[in-house]
LOLO-943573 format. One record per atom (N, C-alpha, C): residue number from 1; x negated, y, z; atom name. Coordinates in pm, whole numbers. Each point is the difference from the previous one (the first is absolute). Layout:
REM LOLO-943573
+------+--------+--------+--------+------+
! resi !     c1 !     c2 !     c3 ! name !
+------+--------+--------+--------+------+
!  NUM !      X !      Y !      Z !   CA !
...
+------+--------+--------+--------+------+
***
This chain:
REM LOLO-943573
+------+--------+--------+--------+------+
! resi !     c1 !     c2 !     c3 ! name !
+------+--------+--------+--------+------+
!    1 !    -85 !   -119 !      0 !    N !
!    1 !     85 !    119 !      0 !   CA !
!    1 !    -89 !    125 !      0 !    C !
!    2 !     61 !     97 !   -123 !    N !
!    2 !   -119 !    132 !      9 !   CA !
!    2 !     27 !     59 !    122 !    C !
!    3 !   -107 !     62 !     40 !    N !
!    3 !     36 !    114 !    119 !   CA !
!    3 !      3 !    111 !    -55 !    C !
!    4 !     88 !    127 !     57 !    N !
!    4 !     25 !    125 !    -46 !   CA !
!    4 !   -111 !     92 !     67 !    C !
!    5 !     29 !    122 !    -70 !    N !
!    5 !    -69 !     94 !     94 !   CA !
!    5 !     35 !     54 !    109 !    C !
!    6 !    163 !    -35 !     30 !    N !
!    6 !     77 !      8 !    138 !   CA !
!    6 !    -45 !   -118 !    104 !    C !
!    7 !    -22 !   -155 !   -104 !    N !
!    7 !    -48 !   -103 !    117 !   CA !
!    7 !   -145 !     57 !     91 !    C !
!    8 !   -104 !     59 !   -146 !    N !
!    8 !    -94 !     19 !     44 !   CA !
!    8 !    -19 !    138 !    102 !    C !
!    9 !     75 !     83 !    -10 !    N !
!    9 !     13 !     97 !     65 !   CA !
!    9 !     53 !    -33 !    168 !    C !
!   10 !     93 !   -105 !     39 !    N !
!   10 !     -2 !    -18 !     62 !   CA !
!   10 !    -73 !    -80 !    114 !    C !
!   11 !    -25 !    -64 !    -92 !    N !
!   11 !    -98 !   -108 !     43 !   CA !
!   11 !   -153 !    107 !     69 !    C !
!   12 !    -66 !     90 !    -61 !    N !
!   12 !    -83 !     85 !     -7 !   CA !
!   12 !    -13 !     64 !    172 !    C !
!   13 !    157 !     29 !    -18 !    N !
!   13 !     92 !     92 !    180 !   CA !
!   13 !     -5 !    -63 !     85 !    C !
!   14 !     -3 !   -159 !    -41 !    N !
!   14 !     52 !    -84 !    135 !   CA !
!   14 !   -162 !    -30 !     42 !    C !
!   15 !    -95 !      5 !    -79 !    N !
!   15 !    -98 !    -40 !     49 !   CA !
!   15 !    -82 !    114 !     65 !    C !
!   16 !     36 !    138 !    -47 !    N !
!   16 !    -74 !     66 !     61 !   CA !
!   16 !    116 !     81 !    164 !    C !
!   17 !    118 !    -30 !     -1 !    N !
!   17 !     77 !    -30 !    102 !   CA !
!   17 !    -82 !   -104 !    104 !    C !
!   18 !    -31 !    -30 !    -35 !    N !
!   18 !   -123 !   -197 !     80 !   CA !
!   18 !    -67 !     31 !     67 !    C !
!   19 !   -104 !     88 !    -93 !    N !
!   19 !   -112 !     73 !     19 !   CA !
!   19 !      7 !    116 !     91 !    C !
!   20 !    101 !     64 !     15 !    N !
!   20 !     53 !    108 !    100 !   CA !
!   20 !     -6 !    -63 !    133 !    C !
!   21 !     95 !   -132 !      3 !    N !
!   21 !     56 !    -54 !     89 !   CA !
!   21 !   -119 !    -76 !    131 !    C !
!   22 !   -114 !    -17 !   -127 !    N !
!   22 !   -116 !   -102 !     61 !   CA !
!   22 !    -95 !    105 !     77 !    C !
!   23 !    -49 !    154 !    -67 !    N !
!   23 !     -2 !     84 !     70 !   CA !
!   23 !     42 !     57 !    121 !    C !
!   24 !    147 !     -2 !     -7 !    N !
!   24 !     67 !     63 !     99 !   CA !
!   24 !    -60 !   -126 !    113 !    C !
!   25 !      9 !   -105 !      5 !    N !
!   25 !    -28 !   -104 !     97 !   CA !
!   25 !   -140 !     -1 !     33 !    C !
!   26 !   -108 !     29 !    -86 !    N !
!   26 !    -94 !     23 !     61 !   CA !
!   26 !    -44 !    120 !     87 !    C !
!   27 !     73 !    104 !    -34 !    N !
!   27 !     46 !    125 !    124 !   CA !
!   27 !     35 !    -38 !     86 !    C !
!   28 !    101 !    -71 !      2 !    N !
!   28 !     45 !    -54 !    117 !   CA !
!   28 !   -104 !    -73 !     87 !    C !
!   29 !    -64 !    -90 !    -24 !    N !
!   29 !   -115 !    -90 !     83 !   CA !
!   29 !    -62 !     88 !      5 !    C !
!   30 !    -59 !    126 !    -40 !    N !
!   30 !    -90 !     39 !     44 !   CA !
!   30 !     58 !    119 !    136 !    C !
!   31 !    128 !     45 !    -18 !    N !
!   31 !     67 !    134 !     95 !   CA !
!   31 !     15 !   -150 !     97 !    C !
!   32 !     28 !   -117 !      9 !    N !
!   32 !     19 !    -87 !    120 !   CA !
!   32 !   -110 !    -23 !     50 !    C !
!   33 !   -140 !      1 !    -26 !    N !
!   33 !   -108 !     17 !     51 !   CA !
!   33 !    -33 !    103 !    118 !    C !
!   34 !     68 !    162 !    -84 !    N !
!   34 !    -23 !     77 !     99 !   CA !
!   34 !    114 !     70 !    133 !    C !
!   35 !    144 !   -130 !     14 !    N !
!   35 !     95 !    -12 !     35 !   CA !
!   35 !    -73 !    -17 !    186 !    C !
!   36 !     63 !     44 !     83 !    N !
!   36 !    -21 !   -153 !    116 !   CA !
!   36 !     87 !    -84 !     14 !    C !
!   37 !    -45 !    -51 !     92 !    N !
!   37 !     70 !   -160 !    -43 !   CA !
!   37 !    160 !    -40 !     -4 !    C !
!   38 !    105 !     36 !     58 !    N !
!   38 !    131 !    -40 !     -4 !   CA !
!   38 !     39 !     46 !   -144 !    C !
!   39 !    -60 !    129 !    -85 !    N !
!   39 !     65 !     40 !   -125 !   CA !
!   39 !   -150 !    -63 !   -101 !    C !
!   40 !    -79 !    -31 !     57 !    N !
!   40 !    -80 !    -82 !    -77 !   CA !
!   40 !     52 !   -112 !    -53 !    C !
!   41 !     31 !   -119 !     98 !    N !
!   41 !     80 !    -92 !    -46 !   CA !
!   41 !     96 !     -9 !    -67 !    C !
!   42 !     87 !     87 !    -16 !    N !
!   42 !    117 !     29 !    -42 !   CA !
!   42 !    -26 !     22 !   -182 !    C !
!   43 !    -96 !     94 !      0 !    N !
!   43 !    -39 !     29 !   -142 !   CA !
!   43 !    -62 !    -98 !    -86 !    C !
!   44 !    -48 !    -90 !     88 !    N !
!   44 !    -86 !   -106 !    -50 !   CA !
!   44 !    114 !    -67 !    -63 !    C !
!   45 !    108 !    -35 !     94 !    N !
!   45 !     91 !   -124 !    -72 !   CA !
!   45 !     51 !     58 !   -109 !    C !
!   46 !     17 !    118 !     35 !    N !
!   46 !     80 !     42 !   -126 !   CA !
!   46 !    -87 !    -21 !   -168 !    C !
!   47 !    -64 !     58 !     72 !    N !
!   47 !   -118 !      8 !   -112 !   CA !
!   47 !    -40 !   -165 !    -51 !    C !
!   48 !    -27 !   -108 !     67 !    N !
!   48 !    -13 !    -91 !    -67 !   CA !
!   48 !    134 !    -93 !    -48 !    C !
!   49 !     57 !     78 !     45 !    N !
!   49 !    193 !    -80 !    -74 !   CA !
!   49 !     10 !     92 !    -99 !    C !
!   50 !    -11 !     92 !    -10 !    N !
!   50 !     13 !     73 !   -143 !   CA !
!   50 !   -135 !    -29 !    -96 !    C !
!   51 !   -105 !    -22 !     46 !    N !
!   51 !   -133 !    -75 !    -92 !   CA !
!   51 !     52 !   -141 !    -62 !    C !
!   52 !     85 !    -67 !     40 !    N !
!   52 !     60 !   -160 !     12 !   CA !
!   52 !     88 !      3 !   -187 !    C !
!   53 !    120 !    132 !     46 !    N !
!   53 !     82 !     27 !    -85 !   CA !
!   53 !    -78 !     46 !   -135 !    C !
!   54 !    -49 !    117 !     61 !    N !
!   54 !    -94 !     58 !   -142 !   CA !
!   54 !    -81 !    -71 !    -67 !    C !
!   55 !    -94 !    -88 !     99 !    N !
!   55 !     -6 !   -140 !   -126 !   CA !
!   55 !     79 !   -103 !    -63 !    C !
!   56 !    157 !    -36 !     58 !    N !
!   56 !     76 !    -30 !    -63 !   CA !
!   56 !     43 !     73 !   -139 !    C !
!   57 !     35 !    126 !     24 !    N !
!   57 !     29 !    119 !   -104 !   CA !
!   57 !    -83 !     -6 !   -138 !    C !
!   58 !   -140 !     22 !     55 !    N !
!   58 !   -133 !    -17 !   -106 !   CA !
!   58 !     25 !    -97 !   -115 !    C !
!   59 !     57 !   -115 !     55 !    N !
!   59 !     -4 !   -153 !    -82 !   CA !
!   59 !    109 !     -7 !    -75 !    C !
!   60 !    126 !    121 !     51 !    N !
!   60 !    116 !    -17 !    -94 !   CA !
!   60 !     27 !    114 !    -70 !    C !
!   61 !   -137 !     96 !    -26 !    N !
!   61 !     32 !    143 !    -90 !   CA !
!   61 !    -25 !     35 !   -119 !    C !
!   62 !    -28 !   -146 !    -40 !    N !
!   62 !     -5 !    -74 !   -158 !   CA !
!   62 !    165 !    -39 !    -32 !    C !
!   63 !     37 !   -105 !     55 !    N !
!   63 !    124 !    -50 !    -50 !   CA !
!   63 !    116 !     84 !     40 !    C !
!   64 !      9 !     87 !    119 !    N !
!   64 !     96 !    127 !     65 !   CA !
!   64 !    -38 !    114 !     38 !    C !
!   65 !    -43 !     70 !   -101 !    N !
!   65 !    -37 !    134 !      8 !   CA !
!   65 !     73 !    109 !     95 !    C !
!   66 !    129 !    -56 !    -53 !    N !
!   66 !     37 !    169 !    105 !   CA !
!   66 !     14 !    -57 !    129 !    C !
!   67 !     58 !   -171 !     56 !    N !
!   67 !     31 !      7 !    122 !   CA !
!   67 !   -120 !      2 !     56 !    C !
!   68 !   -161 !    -28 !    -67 !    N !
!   68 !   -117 !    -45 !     89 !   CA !
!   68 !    -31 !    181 !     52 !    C !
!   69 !     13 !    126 !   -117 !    N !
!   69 !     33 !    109 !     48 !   CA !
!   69 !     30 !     47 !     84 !    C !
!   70 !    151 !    -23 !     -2 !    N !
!   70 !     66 !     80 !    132 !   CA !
!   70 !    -39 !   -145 !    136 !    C !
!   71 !    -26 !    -90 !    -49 !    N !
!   71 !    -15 !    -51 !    148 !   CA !
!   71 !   -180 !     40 !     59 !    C !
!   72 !    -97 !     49 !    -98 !    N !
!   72 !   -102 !     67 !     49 !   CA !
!   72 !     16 !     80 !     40 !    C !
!   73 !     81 !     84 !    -44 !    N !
!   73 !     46 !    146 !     47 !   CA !
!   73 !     57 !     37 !    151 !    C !
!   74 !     47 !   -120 !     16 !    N !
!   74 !     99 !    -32 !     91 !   CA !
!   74 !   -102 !    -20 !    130 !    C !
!   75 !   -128 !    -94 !    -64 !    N !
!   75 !   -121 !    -20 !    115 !   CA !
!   75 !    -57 !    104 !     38 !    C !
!   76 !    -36 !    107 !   -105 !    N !
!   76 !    -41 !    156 !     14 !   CA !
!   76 !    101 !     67 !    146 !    C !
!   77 !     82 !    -22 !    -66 !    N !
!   77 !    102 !     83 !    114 !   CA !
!   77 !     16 !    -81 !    137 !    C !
!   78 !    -36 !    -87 !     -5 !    N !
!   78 !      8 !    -85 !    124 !   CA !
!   78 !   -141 !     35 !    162 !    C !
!   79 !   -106 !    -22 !   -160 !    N !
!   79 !   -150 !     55 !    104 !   CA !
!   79 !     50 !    169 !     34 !    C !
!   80 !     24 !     92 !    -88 !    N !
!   80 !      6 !    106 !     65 !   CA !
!   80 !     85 !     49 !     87 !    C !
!   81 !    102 !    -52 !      7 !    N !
!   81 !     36 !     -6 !    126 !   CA !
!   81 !     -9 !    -18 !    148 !    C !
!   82 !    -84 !   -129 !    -52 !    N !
!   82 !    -60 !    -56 !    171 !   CA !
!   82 !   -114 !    111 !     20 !    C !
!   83 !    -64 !      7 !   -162 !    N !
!   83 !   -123 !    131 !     83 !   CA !
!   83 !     25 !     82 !     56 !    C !
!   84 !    145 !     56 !    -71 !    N !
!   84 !     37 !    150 !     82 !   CA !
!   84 !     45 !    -45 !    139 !    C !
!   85 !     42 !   -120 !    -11 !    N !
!   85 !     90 !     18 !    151 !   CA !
!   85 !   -123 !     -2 !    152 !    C !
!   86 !    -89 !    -94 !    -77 !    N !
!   86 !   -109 !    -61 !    130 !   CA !
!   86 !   -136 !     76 !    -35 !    C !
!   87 !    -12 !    115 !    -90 !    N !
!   87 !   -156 !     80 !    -35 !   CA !
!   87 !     70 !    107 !     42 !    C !
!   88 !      9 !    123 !     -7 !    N !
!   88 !     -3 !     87 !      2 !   CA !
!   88 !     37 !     88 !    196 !    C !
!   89 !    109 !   -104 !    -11 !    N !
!   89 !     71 !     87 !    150 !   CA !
!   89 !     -6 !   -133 !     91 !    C !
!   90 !   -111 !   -103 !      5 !    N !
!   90 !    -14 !    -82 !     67 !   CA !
!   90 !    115 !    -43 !     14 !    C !
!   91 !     94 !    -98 !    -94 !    N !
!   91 !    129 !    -72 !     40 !   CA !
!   91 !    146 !    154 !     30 !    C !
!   92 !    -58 !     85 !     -4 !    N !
!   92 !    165 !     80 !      8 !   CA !
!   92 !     20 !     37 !   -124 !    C !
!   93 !    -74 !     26 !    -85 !    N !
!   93 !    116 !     67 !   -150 !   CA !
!   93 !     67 !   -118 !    -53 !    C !
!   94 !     90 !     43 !    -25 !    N !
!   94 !    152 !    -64 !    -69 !   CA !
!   94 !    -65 !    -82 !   -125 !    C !
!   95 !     20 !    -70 !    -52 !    N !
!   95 !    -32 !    -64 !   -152 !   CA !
!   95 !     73 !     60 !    -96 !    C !
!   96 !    125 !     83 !     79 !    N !
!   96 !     34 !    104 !   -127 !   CA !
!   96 !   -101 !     77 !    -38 !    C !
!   97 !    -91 !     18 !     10 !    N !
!   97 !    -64 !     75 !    -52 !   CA !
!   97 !    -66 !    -65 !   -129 !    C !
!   98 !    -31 !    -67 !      7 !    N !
!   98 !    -63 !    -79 !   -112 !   CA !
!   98 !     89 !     -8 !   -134 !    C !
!   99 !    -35 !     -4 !   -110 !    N !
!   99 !    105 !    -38 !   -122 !   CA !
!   99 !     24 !   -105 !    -61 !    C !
!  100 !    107 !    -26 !    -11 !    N !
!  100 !     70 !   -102 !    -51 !   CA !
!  100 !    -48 !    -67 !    -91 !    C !
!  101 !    -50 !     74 !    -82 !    N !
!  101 !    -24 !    -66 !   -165 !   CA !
!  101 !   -145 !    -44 !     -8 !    C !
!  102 !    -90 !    -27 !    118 !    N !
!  102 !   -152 !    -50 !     25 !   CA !
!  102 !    -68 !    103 !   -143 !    C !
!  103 !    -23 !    107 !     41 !    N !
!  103 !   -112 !     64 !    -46 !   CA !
!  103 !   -105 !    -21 !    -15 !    C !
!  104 !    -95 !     72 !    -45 !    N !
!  104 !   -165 !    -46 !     10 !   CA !
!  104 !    -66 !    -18 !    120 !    C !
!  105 !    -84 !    -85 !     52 !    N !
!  105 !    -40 !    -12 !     98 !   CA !
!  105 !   -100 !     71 !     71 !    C !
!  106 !      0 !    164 !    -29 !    N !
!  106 !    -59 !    112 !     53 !   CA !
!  106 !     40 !     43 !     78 !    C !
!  107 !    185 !    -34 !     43 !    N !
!  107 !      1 !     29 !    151 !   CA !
!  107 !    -30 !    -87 !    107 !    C !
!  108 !      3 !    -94 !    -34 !    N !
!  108 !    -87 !   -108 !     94 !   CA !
!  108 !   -125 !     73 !     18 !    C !
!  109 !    -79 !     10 !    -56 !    N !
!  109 !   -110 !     40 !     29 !   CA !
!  109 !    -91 !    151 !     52 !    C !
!  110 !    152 !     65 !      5 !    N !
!  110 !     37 !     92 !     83 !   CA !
!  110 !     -7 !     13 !    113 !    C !
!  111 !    157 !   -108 !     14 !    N !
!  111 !    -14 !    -74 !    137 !   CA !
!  111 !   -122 !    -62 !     78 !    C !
!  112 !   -117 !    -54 !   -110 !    N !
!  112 !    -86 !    -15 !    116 !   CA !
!  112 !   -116 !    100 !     26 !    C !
!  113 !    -21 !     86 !    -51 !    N !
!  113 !    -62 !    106 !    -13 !   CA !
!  113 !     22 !     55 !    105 !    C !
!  114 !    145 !      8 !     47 !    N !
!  114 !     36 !    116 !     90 !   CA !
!  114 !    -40 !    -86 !    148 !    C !
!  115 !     58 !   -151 !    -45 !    N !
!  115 !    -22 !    -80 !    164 !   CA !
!  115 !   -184 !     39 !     34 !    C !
!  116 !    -53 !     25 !   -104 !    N !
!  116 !   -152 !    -25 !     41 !   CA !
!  116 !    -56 !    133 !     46 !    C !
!  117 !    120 !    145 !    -59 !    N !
!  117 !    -60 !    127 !      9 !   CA !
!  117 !    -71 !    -12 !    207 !    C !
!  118 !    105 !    -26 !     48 !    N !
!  118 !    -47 !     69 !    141 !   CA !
!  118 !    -94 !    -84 !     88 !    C !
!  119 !    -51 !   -107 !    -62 !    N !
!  119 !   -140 !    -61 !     60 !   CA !
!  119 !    -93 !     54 !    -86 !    C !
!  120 !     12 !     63 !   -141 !    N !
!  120 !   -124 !     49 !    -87 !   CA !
!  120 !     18 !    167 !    121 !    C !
!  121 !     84 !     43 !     -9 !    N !
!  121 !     16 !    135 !    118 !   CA !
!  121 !    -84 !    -30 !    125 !    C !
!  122 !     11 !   -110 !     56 !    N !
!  122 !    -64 !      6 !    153 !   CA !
!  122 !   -181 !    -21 !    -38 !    C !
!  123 !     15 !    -55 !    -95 !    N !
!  123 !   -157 !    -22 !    -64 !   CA !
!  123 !    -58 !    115 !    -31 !    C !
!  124 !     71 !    152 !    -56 !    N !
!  124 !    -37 !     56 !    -44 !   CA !
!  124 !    -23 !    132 !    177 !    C !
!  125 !    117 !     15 !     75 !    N !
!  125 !    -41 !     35 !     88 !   CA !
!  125 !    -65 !    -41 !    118 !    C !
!  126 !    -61 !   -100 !    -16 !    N !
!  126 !    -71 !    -68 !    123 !   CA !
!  126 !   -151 !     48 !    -66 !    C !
!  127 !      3 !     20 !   -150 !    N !
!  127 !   -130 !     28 !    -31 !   CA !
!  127 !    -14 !    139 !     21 !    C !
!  128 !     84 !     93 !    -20 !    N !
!  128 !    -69 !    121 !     32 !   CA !
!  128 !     28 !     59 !    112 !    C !
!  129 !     32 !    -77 !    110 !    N !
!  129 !     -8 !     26 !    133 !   CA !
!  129 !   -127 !    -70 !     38 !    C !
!  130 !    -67 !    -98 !    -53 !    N !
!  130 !    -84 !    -65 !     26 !   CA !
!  130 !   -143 !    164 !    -58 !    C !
!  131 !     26 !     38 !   -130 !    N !
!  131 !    -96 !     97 !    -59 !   CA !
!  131 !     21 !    129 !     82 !    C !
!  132 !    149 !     20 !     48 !    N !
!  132 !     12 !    160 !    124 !   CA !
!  132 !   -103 !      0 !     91 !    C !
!  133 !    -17 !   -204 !     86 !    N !
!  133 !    -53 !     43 !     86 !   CA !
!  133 !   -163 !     13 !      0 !    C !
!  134 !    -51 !    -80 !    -89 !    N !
!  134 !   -132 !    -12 !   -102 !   CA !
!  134 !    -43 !    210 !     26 !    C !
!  135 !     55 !     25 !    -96 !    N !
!  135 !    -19 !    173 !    -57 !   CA !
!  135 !     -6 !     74 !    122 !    C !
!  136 !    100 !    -30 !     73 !    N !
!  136 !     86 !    124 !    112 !   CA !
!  136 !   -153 !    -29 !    122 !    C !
!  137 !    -88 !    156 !     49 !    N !
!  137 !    -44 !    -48 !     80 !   CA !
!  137 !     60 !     15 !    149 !    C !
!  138 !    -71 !    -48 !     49 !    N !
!  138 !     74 !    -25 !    203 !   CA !
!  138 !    -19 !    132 !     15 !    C !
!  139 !     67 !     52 !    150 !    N !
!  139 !    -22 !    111 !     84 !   CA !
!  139 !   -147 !      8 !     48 !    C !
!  140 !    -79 !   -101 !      2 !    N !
!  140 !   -116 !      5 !     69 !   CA !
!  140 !   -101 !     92 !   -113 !    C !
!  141 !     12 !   -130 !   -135 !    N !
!  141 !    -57 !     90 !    -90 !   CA !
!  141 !      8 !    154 !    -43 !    C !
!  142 !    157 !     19 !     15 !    N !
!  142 !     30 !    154 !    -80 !   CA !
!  142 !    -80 !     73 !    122 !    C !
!  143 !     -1 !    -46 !    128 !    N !
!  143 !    -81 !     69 !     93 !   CA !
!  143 !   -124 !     64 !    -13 !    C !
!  144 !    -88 !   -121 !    -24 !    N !
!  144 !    -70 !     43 !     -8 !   CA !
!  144 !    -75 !     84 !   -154 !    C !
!  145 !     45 !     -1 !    -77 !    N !
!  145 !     22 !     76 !   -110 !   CA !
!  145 !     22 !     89 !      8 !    C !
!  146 !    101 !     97 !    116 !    N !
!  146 !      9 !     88 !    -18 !   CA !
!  146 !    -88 !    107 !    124 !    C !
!  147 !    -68 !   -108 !     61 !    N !
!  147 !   -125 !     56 !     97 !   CA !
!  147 !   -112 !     17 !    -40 !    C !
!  148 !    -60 !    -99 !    -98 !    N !
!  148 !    -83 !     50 !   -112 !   CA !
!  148 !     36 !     87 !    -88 !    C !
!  149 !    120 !     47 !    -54 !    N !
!  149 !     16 !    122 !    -78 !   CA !
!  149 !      7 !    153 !     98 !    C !
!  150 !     44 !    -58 !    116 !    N !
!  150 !    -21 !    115 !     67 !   CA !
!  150 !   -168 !     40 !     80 !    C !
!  151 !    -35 !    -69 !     18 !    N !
!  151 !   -165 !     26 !      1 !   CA !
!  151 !   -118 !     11 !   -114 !    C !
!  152 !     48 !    -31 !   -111 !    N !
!  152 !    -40 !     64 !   -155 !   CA !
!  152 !     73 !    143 !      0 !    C !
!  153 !    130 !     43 !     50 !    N !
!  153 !     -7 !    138 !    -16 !   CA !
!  153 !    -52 !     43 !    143 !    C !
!  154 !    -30 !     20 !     72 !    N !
!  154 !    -50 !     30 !     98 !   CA !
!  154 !   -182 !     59 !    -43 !    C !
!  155 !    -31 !   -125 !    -76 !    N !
!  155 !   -173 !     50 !    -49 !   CA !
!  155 !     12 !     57 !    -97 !    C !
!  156 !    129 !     22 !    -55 !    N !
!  156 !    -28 !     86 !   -145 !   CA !
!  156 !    -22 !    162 !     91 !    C !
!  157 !     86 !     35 !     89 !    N !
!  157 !     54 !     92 !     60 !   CA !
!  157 !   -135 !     61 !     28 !    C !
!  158 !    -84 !   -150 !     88 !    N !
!  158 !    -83 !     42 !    121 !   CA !
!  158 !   -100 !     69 !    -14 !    C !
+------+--------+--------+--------+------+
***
């Protein structure tokens, strides 16, 4: 049987629908990495029950283009959800937030960006409190600094 340029066109969507989908899941394992543990676990399952499907999907987006599609699509929207719900507001934002139609998997990776911002933050101010106190000198020192500047003007005077 010939294929059209509609078979092939579809066929084309569903695979790069796949390819979205396999992405979005590897966001996912990686934002469950930087999860702790009760929404760690949580992301994990999800994430490897939707890895399960999407390789089911993969194997049928030759012979069923549009359903292997929307059911990748469907995996898309599934990971971003759990990301939004368990990355961002530690388990309180709603999964409404997330969209329906599994988008690209750049908000996943959003989501873990942001879980990681405020330990890259404590890293960043522990270091320059660490360099304040390095630079900044003691009371003892400014002391005596300013007893040697005052006995350098004293002999300029004298």
């Amino acid at each position: 049987m010939p294929k059209t340029a509609g078979d092939r066109a579809a066929r084309r969507d569903a695979k790069r629908a796949v390819k979205e989908a396999e992405r979005a899941e590897k966001q996912a394992r990686k934002l469950a990495k930087s999860l702790p543990e009760p929404a760690q676990s949580r992301v994990k399952a999800v994430a490897s029950a939707e890895k399960r499907r999407i390789g089911v999907v993969k194997h049928d987006a030759d012979r069923v283009p549009y359903a292997a599609r929307r059911a990748a699509k469907r995996s898309s929207a599934r990971l971003e959800r759990v990301s939004v719900r368990y990355g961002s507001a530690g388990g309180r934002a709603s999964s409404a937030d997330a969209s329906r139609k599994g988008g690209p998997a750049k908000s996943i990776e959003r989501q873990r960006k942001q879980v990681k911002r405020p330990s890259s933050m404590a890293i960043v101010s522990g270091f320059r409190t660490l360099f304040a106190t390095i630079t900044t000198p003691t009371d003892k020192e400014r002391a005596r600094k300013t007893a040697k500047e005052r006995v350098r003007r004293m002999e300029r005077r004298g």
